[in-house]
Biopython code that builds the backbone (N, CA, C, O; Angstrom):
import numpy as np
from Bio.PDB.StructureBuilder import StructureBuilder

atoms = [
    (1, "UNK", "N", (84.709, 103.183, 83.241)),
    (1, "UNK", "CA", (85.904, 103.965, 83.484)),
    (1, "UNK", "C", (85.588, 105.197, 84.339)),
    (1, "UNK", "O", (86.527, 105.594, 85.028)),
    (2, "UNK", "N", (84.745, 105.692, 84.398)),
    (2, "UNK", "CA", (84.065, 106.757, 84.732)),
    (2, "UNK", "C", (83.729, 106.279, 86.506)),
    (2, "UNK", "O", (84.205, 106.963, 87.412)),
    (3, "UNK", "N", (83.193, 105.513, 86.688)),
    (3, "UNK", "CA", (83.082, 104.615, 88.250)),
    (3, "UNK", "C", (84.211, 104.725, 88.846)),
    (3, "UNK", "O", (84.258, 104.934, 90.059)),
    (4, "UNK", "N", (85.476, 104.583, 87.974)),
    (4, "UNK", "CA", (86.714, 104.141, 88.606)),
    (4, "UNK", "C", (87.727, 105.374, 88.644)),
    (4, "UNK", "O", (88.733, 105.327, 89.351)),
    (5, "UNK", "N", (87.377, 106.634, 87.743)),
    (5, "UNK", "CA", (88.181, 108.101, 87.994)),
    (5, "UNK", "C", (87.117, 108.430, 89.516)),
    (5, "UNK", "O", (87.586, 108.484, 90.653)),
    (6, "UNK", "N", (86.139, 108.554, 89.289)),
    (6, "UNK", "CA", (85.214, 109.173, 90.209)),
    (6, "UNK", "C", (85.807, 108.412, 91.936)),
    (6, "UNK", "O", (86.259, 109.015, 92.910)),
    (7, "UNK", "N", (85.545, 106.833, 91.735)),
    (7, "UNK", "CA", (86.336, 106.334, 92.722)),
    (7, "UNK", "C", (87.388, 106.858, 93.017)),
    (7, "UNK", "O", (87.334, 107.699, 93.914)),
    (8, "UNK", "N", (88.464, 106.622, 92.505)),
    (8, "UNK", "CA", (90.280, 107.297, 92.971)),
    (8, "UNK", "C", (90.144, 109.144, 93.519)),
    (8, "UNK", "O", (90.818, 109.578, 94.453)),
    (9, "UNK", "N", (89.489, 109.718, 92.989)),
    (9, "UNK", "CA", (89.216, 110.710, 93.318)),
    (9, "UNK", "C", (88.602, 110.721, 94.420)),
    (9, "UNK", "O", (89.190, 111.546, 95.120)),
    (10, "UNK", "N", (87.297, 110.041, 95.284)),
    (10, "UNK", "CA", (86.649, 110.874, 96.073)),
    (10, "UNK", "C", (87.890, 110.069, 97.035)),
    (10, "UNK", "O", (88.321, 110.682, 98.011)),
    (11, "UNK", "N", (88.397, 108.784, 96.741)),
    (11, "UNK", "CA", (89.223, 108.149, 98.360)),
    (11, "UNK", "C", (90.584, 109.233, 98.437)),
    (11, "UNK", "O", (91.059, 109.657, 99.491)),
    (12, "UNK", "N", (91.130, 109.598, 96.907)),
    (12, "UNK", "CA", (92.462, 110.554, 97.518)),
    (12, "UNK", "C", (91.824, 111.838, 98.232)),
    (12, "UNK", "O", (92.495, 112.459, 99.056)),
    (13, "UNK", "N", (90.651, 112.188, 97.939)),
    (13, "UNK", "CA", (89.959, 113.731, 98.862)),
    (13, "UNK", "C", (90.260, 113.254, 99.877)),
    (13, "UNK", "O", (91.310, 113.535, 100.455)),
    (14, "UNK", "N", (89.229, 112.269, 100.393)),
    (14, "UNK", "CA", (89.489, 111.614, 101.720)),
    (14, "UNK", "C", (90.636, 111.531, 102.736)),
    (14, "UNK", "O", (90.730, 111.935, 103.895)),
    (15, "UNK", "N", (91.830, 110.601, 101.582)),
    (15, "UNK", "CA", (93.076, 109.999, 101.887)),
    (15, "UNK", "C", (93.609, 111.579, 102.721)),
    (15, "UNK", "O", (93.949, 111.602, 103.904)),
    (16, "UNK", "N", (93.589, 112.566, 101.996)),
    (16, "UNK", "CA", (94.671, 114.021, 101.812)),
    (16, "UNK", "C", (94.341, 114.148, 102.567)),
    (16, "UNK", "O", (95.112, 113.848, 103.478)),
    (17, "UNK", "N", (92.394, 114.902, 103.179)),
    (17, "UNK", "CA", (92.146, 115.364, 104.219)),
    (17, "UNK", "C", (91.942, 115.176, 105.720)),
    (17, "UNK", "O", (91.768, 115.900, 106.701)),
    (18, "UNK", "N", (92.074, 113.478, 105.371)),
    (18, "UNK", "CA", (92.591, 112.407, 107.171)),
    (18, "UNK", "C", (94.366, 113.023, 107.332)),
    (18, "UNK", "O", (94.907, 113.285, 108.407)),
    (19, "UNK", "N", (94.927, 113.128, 106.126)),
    (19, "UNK", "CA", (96.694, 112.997, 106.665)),
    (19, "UNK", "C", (96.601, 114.739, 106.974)),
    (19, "UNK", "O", (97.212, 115.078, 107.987)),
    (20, "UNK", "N", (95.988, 115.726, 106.299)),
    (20, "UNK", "CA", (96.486, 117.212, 106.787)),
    (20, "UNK", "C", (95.628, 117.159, 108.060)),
    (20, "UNK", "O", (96.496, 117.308, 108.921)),
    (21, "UNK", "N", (94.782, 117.072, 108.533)),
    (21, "UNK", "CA", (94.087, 116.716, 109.744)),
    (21, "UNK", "C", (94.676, 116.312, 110.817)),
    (21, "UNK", "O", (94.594, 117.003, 111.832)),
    (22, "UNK", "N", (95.341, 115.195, 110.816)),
    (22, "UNK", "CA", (96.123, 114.479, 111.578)),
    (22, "UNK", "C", (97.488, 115.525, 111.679)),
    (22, "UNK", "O", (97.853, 116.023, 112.744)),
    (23, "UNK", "N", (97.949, 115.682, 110.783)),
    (23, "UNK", "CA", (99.225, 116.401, 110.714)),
    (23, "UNK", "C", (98.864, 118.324, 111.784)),
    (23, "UNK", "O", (99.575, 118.959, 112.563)),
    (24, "UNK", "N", (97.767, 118.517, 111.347)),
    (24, "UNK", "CA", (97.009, 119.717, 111.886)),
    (24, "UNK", "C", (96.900, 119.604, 113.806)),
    (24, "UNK", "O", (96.943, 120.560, 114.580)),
    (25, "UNK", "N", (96.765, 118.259, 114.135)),
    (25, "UNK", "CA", (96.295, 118.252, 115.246)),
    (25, "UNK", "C", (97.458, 117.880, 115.846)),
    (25, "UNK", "O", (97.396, 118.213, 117.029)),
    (26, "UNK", "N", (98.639, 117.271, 115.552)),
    (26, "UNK", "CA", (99.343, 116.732, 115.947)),
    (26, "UNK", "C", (100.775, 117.679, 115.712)),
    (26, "UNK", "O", (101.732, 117.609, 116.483)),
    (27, "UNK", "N", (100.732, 118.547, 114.537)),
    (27, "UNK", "CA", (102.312, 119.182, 114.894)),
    (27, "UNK", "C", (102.436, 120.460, 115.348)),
    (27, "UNK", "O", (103.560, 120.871, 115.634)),
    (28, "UNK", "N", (101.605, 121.071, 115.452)),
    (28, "UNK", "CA", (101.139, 122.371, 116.208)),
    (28, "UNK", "C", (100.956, 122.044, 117.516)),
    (28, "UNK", "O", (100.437, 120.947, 117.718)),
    (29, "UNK", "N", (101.444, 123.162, 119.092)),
    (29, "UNK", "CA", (100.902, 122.803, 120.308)),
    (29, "UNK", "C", (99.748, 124.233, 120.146)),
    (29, "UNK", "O", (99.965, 125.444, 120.191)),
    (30, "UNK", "N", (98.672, 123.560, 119.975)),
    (30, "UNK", "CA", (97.487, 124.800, 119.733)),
    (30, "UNK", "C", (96.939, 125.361, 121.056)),
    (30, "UNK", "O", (96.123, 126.282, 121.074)),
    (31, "UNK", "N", (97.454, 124.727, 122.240)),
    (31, "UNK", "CA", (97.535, 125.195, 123.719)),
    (31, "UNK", "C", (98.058, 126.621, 123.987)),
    (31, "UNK", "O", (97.471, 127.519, 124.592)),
    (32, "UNK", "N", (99.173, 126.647, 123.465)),
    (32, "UNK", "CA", (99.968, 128.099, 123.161)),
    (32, "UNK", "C", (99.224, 128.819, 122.195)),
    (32, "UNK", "O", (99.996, 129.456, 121.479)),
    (33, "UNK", "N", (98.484, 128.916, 122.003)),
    (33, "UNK", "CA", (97.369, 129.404, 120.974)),
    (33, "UNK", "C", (96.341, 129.920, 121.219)),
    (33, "UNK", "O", (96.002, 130.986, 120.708)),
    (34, "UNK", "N", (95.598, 129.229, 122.101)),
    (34, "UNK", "CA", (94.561, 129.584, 122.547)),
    (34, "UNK", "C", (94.493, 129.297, 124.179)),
    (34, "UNK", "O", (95.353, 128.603, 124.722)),
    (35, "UNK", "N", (93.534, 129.816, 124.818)),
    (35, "UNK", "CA", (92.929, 129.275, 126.555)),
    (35, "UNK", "C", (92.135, 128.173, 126.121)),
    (35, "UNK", "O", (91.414, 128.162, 125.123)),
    (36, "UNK", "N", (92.352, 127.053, 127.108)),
    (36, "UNK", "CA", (91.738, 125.869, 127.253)),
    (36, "UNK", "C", (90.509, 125.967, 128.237)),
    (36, "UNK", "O", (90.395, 125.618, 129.412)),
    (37, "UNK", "N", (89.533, 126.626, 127.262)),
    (37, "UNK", "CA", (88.499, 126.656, 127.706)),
    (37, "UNK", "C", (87.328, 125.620, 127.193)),
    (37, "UNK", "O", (87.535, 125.210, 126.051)),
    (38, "UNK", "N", (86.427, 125.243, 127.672)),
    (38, "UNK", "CA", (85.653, 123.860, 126.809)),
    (38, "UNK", "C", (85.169, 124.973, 125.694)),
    (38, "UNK", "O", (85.400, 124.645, 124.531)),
    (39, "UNK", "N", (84.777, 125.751, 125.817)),
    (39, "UNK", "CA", (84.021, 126.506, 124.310)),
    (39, "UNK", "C", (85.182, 126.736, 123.403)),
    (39, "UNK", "O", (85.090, 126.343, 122.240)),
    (40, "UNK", "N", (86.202, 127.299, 123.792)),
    (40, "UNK", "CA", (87.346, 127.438, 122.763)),
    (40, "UNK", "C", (88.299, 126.074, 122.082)),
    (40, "UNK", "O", (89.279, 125.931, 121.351)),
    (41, "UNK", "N", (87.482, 125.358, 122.712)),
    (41, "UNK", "CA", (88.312, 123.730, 122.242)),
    (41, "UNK", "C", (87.285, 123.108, 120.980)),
    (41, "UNK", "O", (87.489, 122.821, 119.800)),
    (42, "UNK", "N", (86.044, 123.059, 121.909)),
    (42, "UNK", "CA", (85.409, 122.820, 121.041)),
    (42, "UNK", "C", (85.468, 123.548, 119.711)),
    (42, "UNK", "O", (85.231, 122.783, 118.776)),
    (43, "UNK", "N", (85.859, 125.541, 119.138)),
    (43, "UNK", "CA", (85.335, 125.912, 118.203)),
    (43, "UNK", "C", (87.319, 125.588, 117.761)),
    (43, "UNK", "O", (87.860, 126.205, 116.844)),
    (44, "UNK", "N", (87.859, 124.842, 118.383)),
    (44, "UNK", "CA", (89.514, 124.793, 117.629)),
    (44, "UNK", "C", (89.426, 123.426, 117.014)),
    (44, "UNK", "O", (90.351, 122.894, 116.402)),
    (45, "UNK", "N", (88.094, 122.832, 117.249)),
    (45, "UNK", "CA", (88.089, 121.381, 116.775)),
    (45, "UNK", "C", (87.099, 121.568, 114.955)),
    (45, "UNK", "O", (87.158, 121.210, 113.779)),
    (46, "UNK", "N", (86.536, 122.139, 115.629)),
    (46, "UNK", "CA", (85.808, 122.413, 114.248)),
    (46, "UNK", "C", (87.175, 123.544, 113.321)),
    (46, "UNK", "O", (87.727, 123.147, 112.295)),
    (47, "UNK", "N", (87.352, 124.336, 113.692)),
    (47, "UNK", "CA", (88.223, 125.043, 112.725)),
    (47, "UNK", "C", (89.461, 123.946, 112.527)),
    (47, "UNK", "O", (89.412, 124.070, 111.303)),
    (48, "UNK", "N", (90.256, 123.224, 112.665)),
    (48, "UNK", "CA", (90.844, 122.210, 112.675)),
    (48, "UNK", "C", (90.586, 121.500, 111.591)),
    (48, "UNK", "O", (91.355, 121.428, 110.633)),
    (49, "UNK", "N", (89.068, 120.712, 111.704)),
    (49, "UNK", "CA", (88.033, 120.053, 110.915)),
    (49, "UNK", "C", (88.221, 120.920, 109.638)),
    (49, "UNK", "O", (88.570, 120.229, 108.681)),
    (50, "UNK", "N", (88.080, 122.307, 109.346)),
    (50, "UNK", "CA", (87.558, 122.701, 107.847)),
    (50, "UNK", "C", (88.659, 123.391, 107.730)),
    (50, "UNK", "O", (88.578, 124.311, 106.916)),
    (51, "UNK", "N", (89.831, 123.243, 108.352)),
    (51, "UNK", "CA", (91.219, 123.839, 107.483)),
    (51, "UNK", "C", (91.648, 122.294, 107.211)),
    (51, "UNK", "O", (92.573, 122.305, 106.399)),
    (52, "UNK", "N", (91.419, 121.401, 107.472)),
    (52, "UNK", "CA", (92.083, 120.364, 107.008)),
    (52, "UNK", "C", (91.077, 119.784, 105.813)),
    (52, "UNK", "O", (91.473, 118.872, 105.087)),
    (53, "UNK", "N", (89.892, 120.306, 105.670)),
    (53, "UNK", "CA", (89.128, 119.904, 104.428)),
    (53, "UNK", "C", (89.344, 120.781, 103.157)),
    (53, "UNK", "O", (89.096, 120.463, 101.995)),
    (54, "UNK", "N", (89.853, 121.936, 103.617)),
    (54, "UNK", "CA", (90.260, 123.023, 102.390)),
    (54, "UNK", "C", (91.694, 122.604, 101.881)),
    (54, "UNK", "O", (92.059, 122.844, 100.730)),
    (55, "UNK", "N", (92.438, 122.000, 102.759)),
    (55, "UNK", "CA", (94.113, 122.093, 102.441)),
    (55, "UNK", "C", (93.820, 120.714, 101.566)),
    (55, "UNK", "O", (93.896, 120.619, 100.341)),
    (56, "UNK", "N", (93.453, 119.631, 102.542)),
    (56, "UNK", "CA", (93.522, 118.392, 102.061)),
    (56, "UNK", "C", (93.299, 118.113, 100.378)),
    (56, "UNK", "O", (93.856, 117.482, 99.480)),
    (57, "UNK", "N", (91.939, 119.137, 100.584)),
    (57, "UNK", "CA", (90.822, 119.177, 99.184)),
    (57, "UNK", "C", (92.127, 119.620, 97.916)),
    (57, "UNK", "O", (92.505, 119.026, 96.906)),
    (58, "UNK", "N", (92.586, 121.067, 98.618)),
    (58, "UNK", "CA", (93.396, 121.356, 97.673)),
    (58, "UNK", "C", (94.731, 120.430, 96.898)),
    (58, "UNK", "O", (95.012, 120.320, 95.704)),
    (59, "UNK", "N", (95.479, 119.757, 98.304)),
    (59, "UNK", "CA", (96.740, 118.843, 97.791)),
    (59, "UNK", "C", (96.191, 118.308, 96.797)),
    (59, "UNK", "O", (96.591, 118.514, 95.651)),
    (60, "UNK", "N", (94.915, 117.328, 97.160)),
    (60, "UNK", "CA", (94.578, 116.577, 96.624)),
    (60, "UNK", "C", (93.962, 116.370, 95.078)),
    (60, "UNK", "O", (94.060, 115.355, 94.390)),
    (61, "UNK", "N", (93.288, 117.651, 94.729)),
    (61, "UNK", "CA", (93.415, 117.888, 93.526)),
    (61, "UNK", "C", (94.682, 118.403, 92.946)),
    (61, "UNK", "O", (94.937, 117.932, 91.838)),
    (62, "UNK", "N", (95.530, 119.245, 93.418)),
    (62, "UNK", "CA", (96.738, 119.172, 92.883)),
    (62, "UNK", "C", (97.498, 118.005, 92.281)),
    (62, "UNK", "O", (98.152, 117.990, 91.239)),
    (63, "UNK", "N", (97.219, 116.778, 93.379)),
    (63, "UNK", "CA", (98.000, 115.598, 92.875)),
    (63, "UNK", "C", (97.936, 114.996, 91.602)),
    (63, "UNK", "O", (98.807, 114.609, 90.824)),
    (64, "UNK", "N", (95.907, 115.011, 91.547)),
    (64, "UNK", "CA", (95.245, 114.567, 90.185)),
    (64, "UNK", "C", (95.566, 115.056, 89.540)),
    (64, "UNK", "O", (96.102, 114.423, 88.631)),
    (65, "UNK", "N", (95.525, 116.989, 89.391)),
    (65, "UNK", "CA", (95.989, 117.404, 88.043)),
    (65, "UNK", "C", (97.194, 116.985, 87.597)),
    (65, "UNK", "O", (97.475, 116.695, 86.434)),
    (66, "UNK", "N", (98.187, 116.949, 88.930)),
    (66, "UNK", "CA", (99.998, 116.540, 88.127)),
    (66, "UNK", "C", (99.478, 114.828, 87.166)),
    (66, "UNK", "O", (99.839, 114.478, 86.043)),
    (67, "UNK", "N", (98.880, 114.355, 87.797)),
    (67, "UNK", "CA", (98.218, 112.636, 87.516)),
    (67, "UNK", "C", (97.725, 113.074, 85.924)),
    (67, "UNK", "O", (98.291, 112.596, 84.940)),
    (68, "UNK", "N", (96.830, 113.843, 85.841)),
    (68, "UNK", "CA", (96.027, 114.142, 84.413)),
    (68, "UNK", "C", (97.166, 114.908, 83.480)),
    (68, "UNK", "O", (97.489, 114.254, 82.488)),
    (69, "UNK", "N", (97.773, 116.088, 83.628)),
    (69, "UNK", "CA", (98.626, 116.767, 82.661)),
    (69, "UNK", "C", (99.890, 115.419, 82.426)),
    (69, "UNK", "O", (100.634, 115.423, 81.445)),
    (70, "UNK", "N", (99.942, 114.278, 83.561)),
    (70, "UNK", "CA", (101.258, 113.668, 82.956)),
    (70, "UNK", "C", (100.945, 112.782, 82.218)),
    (70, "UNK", "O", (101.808, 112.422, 81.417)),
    (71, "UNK", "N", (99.425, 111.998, 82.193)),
    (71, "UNK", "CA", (99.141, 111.344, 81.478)),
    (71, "UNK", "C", (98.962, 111.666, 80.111)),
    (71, "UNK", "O", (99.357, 110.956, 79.187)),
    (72, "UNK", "N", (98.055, 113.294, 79.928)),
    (72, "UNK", "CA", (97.689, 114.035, 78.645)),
    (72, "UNK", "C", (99.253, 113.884, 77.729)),
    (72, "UNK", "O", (99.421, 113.122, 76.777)),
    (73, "UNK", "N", (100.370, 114.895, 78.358)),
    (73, "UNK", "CA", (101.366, 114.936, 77.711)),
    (73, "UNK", "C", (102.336, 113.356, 77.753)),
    (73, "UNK", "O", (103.244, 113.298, 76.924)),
    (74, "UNK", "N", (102.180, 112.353, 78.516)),
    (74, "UNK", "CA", (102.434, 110.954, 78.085)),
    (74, "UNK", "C", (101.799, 110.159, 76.459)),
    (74, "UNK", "O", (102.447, 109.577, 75.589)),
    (75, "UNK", "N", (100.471, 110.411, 76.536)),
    (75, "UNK", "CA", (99.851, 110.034, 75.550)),
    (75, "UNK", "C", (99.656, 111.043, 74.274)),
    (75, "UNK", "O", (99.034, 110.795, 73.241)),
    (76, "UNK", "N", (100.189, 111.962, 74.537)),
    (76, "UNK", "CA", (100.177, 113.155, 73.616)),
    (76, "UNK", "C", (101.620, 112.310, 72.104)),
    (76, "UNK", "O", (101.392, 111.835, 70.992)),
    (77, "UNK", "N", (102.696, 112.467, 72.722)),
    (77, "UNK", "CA", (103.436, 111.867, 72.359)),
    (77, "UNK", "C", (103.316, 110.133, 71.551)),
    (77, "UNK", "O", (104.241, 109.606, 70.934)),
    (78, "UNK", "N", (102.434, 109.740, 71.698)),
    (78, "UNK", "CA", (102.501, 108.428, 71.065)),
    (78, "UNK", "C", (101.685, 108.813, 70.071)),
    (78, "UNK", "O", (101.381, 108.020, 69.180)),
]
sb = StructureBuilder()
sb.init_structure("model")
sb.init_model(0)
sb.init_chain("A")
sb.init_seg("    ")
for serial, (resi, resn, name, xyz) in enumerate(atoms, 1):
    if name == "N":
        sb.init_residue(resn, " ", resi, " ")
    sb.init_atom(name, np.array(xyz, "f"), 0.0, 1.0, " ", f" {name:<3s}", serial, name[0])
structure = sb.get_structure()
């Protein structure tokens, strides 16, 4: 059982931080943001990269906990 929380967990980290990533690069015009310079692209790719690993990280345990408190208070009750 333990294989299989650990599983669902590391793929929703994953899952969260591909979709805020994607969503990061794609609904923002980060042109208006910054000069398109190769050094400033490059350091908007990496900052990009680790705001979408902090947000993602975060949804994503958020989701589990709503997942864990609904199960606790589901089974609380029986």
């Amino acid at each position: 059982m333990e294989i299989l929380n650990s599983s669902v967990t590391l793929i929703s980290h994953l899952v969260f931080i591909a979709m805020t990533h994607q969503i990061l690069r794609n609904l923002f015009d980060w042109s208006k943001l910054i000069k398109n310079t190769p050094e400033n692209i490059g350091r908007l790719k990496v900052f990009i990269l680790l705001v979408s690993i902090a947000l993602g990280y975060m949804v994503s345990h958020f989701i589990l906990e709503i997942i864990t408190v609904s199960q606790t208070f589901f089974f609380g009750f029986q």
